[in-house]
PyMOL Python script that loads the backbone (N, CA, C, O; Angstrom):
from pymol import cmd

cmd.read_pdbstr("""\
ATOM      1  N   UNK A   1      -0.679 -18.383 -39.829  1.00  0.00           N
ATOM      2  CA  UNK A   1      -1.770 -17.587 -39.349  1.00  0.00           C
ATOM      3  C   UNK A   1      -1.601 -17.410 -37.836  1.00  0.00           C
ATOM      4  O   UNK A   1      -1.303 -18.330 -37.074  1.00  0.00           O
ATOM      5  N   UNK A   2      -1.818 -16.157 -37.480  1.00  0.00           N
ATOM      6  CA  UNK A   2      -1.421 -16.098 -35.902  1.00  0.00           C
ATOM      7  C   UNK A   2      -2.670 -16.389 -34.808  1.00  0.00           C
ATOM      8  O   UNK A   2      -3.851 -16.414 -35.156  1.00  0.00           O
ATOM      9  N   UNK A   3      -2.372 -16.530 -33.913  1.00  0.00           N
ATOM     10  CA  UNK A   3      -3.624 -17.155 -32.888  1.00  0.00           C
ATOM     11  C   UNK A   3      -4.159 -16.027 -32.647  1.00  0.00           C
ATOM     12  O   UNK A   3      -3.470 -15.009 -32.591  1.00  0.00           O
ATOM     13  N   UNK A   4      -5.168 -16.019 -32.507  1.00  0.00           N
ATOM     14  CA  UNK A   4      -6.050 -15.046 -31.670  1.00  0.00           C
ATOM     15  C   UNK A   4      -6.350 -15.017 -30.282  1.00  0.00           C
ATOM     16  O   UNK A   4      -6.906 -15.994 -29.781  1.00  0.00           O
ATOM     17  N   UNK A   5      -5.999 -13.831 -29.460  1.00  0.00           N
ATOM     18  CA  UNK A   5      -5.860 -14.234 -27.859  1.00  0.00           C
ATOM     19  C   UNK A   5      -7.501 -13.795 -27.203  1.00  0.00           C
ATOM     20  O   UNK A   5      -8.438 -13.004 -27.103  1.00  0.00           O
ATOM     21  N   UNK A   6      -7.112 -14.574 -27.015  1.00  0.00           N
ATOM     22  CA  UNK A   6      -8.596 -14.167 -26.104  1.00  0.00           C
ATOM     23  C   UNK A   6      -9.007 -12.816 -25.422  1.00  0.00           C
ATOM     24  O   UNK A   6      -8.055 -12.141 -25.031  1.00  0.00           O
ATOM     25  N   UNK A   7      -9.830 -12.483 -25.285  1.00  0.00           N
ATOM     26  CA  UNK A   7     -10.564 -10.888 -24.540  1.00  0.00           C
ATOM     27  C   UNK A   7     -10.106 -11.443 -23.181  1.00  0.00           C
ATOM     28  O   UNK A   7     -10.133 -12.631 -22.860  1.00  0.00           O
ATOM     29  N   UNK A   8      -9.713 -10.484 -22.483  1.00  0.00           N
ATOM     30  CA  UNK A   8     -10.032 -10.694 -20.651  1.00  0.00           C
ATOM     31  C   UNK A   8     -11.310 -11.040 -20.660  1.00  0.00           C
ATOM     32  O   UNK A   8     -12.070 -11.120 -21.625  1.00  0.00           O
ATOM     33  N   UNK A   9     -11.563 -11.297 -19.235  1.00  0.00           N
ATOM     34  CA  UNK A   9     -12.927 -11.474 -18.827  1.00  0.00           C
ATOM     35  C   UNK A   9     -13.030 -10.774 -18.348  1.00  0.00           C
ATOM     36  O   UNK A   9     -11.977 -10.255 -17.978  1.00  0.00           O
ATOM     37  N   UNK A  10     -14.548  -9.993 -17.832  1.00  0.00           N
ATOM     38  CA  UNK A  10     -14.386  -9.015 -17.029  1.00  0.00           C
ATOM     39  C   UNK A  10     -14.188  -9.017 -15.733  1.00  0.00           C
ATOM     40  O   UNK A  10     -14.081  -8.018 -15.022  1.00  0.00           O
ATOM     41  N   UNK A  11     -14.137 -10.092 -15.415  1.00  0.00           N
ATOM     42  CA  UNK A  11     -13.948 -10.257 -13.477  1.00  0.00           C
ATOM     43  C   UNK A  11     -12.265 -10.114 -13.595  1.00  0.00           C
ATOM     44  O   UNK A  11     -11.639  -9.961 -12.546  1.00  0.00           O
ATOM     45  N   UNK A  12     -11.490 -10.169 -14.976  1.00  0.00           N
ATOM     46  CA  UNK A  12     -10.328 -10.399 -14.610  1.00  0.00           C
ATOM     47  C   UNK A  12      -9.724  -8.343 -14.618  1.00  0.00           C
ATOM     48  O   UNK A  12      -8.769  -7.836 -14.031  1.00  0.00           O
ATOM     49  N   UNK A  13     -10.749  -7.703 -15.505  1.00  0.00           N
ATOM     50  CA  UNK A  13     -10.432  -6.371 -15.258  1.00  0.00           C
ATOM     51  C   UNK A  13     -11.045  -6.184 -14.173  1.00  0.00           C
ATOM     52  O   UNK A  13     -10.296  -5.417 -13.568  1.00  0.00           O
ATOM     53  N   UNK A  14     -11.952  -6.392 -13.505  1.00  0.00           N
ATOM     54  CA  UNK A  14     -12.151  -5.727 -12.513  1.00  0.00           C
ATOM     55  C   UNK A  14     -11.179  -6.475 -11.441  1.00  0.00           C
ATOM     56  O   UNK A  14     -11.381  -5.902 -10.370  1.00  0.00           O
ATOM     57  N   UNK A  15     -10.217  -7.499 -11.263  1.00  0.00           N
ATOM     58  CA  UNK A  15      -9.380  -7.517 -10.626  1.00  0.00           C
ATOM     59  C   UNK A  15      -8.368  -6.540 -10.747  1.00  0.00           C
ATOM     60  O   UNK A  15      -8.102  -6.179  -9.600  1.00  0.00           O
ATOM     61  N   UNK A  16      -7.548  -5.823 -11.709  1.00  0.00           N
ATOM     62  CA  UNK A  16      -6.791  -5.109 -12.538  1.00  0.00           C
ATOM     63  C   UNK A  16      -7.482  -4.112 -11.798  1.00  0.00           C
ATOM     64  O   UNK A  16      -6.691  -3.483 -11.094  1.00  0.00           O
ATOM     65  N   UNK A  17      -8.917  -3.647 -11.666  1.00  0.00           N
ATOM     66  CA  UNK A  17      -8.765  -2.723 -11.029  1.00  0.00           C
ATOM     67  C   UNK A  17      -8.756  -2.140  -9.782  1.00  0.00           C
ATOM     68  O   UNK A  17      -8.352  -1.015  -9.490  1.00  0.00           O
ATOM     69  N   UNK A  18      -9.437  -3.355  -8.755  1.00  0.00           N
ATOM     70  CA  UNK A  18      -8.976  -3.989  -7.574  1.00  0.00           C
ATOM     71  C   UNK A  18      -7.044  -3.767  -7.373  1.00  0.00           C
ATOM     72  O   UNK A  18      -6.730  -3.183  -6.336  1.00  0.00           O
ATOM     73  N   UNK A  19      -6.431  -3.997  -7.858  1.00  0.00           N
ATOM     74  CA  UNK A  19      -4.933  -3.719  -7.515  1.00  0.00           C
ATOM     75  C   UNK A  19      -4.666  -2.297  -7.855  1.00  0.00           C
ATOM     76  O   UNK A  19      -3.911  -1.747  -7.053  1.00  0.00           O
ATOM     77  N   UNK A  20      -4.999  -1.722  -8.623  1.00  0.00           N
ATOM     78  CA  UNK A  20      -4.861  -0.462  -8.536  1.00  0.00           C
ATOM     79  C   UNK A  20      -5.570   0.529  -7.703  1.00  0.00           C
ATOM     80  O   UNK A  20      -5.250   1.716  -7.755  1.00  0.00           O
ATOM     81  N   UNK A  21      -6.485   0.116  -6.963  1.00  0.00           N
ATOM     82  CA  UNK A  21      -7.267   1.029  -6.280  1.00  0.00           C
ATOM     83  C   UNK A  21      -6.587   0.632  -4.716  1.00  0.00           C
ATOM     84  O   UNK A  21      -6.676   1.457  -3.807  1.00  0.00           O
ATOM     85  N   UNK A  22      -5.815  -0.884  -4.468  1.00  0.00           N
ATOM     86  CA  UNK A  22      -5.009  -1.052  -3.571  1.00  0.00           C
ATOM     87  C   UNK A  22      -3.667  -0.281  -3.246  1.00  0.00           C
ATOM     88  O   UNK A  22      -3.176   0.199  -2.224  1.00  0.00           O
ATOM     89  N   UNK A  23      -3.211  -0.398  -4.865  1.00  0.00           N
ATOM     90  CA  UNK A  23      -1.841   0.459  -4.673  1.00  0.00           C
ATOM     91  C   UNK A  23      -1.972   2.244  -4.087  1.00  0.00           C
ATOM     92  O   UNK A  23      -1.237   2.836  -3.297  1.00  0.00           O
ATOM     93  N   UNK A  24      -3.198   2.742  -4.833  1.00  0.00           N
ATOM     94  CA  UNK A  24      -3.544   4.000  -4.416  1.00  0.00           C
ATOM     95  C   UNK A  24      -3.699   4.507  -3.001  1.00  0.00           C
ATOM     96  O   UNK A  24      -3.381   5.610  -2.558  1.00  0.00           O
ATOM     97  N   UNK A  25      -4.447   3.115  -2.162  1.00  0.00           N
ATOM     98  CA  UNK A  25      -4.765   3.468  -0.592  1.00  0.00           C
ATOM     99  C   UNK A  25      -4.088   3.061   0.130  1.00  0.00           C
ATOM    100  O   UNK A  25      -4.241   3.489   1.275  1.00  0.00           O
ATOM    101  N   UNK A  26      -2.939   1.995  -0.108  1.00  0.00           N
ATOM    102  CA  UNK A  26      -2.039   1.808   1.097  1.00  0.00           C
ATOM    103  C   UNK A  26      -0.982   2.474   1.062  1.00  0.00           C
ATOM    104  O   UNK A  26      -0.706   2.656   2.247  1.00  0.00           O
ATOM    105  N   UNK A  27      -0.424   2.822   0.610  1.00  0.00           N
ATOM    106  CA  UNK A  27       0.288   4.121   0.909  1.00  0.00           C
ATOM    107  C   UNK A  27       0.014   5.180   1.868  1.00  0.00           C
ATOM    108  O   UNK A  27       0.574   5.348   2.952  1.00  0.00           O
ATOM    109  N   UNK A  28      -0.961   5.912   1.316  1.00  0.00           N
ATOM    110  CA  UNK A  28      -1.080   7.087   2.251  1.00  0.00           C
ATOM    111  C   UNK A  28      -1.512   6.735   3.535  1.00  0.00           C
ATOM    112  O   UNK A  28      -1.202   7.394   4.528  1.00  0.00           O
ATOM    113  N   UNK A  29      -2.454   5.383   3.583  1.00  0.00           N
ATOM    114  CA  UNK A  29      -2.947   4.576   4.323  1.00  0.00           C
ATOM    115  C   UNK A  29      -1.944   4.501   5.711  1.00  0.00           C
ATOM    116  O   UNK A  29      -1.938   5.082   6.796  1.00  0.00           O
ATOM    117  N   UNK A  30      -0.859   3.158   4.867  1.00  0.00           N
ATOM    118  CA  UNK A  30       0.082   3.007   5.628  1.00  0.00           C
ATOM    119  C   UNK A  30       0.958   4.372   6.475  1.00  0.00           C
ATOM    120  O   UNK A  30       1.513   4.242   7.566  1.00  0.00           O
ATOM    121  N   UNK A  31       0.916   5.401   5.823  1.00  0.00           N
ATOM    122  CA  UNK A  31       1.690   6.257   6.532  1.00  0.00           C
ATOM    123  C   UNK A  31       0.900   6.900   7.712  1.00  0.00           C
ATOM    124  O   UNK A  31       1.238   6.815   8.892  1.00  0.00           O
ATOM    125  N   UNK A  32      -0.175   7.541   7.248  1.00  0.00           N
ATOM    126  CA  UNK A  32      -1.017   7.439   8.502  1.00  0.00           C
ATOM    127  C   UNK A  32      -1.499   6.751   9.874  1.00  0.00           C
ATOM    128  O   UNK A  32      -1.886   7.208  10.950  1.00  0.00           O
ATOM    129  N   UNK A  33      -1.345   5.700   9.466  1.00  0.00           N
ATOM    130  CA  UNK A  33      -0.918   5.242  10.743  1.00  0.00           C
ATOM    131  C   UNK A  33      -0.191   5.188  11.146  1.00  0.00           C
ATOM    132  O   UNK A  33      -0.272   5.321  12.367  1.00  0.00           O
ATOM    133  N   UNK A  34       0.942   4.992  10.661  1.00  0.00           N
ATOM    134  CA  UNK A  34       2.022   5.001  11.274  1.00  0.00           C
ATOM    135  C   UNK A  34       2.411   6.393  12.016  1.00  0.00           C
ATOM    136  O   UNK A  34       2.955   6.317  13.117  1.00  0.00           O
ATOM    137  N   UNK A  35       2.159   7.594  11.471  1.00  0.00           N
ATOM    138  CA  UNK A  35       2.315   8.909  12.457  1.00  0.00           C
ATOM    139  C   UNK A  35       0.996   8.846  13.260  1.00  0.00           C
ATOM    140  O   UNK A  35       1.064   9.791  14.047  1.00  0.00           O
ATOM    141  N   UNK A  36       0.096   8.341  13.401  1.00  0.00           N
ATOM    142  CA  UNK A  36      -0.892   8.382  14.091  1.00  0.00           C
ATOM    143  C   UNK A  36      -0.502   7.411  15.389  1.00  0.00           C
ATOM    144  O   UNK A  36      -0.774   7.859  16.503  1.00  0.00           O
ATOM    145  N   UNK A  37       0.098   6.151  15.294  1.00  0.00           N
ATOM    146  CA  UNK A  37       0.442   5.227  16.471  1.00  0.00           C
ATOM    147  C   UNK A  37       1.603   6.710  16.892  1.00  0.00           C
ATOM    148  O   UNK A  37       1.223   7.422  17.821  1.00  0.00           O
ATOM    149  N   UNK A  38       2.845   7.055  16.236  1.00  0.00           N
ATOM    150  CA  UNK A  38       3.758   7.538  16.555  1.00  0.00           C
ATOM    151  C   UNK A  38       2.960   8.789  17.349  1.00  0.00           C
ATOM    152  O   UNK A  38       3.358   8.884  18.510  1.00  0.00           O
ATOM    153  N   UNK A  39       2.178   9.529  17.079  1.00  0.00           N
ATOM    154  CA  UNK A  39       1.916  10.353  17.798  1.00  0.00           C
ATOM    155  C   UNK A  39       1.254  10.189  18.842  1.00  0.00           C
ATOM    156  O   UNK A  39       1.445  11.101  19.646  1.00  0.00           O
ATOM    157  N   UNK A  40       0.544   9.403  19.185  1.00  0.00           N
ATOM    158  CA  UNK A  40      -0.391   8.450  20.756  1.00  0.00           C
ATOM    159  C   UNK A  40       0.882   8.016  21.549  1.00  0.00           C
ATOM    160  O   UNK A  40       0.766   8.337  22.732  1.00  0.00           O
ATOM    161  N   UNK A  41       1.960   7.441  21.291  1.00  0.00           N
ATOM    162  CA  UNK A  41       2.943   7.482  21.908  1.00  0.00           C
ATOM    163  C   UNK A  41       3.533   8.602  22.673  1.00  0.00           C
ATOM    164  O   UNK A  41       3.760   8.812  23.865  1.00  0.00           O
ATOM    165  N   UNK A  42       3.769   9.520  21.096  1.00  0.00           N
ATOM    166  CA  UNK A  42       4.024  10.940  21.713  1.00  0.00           C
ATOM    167  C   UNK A  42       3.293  11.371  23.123  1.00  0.00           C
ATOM    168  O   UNK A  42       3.719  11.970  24.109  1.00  0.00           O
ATOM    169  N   UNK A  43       2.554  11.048  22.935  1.00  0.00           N
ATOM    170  CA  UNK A  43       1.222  11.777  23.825  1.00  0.00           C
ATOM    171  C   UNK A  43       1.505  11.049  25.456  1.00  0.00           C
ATOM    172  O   UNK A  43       1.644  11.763  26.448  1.00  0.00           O
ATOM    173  N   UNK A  44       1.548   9.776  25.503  1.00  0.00           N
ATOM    174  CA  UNK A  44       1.365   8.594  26.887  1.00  0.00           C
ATOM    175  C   UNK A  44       3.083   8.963  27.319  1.00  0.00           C
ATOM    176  O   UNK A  44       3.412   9.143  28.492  1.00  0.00           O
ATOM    177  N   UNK A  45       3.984   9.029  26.257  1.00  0.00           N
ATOM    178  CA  UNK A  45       5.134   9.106  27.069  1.00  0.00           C
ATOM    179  C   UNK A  45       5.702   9.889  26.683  1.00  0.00           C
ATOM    180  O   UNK A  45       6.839   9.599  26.311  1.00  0.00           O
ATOM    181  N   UNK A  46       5.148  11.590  26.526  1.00  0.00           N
ATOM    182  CA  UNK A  46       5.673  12.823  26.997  1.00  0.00           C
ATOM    183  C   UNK A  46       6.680  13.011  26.042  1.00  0.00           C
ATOM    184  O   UNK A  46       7.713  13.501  26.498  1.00  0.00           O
ATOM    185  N   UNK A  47       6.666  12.702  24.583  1.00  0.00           N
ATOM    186  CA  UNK A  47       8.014  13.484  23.737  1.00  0.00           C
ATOM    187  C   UNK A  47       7.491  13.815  23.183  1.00  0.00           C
ATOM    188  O   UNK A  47       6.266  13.804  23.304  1.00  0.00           O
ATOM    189  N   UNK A  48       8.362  14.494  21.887  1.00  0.00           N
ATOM    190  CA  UNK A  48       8.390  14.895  20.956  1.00  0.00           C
ATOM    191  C   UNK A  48       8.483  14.377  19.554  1.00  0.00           C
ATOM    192  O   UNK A  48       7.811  14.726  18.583  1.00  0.00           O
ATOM    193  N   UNK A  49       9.498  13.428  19.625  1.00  0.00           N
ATOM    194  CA  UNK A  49      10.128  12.722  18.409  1.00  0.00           C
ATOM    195  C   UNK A  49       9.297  11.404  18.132  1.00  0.00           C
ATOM    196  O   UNK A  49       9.642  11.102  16.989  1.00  0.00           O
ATOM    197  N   UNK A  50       8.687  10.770  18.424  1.00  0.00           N
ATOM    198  CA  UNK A  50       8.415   9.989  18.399  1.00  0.00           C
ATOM    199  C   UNK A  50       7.510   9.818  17.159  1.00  0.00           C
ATOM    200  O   UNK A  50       7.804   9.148  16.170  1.00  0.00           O
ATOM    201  N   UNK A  51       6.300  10.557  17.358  1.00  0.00           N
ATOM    202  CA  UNK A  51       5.788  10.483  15.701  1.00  0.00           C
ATOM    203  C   UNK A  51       6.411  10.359  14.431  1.00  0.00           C
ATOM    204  O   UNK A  51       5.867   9.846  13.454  1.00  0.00           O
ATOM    205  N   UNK A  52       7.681  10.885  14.455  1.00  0.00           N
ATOM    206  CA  UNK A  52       8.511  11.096  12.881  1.00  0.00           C
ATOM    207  C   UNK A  52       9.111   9.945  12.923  1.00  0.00           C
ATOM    208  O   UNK A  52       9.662   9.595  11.879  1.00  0.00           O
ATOM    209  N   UNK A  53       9.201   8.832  14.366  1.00  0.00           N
ATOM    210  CA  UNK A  53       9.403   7.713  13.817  1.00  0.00           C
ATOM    211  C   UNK A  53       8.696   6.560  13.276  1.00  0.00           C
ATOM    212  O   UNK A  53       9.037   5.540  12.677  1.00  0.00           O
ATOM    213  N   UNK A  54       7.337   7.180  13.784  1.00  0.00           N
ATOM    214  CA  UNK A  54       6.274   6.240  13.821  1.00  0.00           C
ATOM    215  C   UNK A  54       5.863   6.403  11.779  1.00  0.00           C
ATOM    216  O   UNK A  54       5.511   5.532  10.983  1.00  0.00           O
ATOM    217  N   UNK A  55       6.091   7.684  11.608  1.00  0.00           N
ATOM    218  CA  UNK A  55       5.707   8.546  10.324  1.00  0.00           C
ATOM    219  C   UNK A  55       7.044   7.745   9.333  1.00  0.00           C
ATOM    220  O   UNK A  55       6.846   7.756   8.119  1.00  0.00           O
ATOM    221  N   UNK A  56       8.282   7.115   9.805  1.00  0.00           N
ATOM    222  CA  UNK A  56       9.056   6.473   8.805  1.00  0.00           C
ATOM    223  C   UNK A  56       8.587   5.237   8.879  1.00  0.00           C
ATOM    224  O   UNK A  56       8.469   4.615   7.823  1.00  0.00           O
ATOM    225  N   UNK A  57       8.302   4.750   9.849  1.00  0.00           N
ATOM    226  CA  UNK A  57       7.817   3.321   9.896  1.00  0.00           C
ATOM    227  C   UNK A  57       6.558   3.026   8.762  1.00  0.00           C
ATOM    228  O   UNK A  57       6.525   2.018   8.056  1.00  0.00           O
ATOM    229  N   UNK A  58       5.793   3.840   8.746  1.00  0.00           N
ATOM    230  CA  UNK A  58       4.190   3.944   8.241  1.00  0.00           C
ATOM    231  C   UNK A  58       4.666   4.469   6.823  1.00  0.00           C
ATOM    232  O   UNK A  58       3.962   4.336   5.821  1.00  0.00           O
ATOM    233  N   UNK A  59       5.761   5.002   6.812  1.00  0.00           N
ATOM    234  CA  UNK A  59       6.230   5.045   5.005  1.00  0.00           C
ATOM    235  C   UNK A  59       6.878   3.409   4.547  1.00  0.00           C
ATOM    236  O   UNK A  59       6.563   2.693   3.596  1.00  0.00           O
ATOM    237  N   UNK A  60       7.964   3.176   5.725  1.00  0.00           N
ATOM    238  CA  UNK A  60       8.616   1.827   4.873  1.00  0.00           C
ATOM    239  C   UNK A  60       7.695   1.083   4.487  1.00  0.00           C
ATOM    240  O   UNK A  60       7.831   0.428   3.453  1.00  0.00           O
ATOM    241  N   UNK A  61       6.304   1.013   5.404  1.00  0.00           N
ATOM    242  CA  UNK A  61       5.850  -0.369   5.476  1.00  0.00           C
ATOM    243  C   UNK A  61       4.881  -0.123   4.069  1.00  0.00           C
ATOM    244  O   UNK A  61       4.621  -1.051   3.304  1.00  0.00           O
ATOM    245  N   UNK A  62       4.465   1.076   3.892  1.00  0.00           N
ATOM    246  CA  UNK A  62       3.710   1.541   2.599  1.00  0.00           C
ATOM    247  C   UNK A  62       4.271   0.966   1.459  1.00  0.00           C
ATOM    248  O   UNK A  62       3.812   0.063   0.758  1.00  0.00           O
ATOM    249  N   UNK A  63       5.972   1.978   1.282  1.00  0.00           N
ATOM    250  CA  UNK A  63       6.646   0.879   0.465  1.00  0.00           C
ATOM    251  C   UNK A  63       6.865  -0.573   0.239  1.00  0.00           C
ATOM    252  O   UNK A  63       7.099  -0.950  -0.909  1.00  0.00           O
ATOM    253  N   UNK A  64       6.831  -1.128   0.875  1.00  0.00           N
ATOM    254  CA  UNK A  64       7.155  -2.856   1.124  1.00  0.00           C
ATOM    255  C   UNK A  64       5.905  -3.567   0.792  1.00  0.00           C
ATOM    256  O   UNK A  64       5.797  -4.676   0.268  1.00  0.00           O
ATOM    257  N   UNK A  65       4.814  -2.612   1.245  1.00  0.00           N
ATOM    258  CA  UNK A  65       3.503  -3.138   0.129  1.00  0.00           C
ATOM    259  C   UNK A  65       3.321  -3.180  -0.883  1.00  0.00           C
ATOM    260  O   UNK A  65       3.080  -4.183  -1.555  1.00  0.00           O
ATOM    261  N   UNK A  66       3.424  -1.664  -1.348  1.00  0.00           N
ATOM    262  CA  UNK A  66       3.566  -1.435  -2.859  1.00  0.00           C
ATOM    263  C   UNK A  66       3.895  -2.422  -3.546  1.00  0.00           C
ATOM    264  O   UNK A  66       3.390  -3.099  -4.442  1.00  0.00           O
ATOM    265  N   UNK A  67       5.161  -2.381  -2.771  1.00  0.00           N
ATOM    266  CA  UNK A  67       6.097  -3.506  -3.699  1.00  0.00           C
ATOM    267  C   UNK A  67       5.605  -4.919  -4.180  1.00  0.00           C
ATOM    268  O   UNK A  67       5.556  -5.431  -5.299  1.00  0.00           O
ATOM    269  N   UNK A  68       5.224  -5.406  -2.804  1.00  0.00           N
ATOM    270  CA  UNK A  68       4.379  -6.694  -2.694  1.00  0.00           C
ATOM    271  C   UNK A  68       3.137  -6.826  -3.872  1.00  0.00           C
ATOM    272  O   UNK A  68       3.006  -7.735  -4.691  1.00  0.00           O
ATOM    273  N   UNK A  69       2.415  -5.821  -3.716  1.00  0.00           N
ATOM    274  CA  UNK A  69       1.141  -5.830  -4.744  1.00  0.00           C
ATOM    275  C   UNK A  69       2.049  -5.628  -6.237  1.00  0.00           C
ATOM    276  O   UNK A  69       2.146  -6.624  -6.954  1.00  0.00           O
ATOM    277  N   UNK A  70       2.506  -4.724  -6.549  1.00  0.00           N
ATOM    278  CA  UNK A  70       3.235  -4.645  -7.813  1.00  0.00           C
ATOM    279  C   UNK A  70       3.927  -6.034  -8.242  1.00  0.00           C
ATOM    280  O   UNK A  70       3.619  -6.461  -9.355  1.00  0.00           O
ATOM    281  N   UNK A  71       4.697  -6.669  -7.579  1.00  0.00           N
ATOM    282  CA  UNK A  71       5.037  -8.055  -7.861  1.00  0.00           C
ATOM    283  C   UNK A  71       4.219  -8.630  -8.325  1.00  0.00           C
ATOM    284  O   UNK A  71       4.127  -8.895  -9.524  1.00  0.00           O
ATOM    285  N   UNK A  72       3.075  -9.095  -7.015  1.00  0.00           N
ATOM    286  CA  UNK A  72       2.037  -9.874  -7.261  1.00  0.00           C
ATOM    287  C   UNK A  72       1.158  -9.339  -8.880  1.00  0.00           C
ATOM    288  O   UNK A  72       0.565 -10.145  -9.599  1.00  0.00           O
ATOM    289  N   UNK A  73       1.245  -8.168  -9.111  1.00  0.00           N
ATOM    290  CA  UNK A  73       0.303  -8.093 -10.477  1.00  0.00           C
ATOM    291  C   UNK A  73       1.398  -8.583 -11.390  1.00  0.00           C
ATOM    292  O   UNK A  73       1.192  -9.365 -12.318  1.00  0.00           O
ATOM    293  N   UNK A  74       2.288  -8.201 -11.152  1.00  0.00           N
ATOM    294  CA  UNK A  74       3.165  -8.526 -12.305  1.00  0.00           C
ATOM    295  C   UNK A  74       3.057 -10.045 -12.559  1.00  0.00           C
ATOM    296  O   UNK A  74       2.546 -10.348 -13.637  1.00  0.00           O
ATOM    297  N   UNK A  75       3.357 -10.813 -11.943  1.00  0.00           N
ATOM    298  CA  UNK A  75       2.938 -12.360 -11.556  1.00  0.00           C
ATOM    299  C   UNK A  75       1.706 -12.727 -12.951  1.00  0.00           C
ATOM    300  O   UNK A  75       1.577 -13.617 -13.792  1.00  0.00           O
ATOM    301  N   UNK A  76       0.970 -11.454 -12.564  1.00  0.00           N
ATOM    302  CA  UNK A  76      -0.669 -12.207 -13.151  1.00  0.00           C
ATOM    303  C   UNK A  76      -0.488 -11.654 -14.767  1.00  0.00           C
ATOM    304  O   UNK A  76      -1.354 -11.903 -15.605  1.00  0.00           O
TER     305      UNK A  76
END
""", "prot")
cmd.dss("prot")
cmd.show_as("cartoon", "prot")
cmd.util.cbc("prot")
cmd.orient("prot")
């Protein structure tokens, strides 16, 4: 006879949905700032380029979260 698994609890879906509503906002999150520092730079020391680096930075670091949270659910 096979076991019967238990229901989640609901604090444990509403964690489940807590990580997904994380994965959704740091991303775009992260990139935004990051062209947002990059462009205040732009601004104090007179270039141009500088935002599109600030704008890769504010993507890697998006990614590297992602990642982080995706692990971590996977974990759970």
């Amino acid at each position: 006879m096979p076991k019967e698994q238990p229901e989640k609890s609901e604090k444990n879906n509403w964690s489940e949905v807590n990580n997904y509503i994380e994965l959704a906002v740091i991303f775009p999150a992260a990139t935004l700032i990051g062209w947002i520092i990059g462009h205040i730079l732009d601004v104090y020391l007179h270039r141009d380029w500088i935002q599109f680096v600030g704008l890769g930075f504010g993507i890697a670091a998006g990614f590297i979260q992602l990642f982080r949270v995706g692990l971590k659910a996977s974990r759970e």
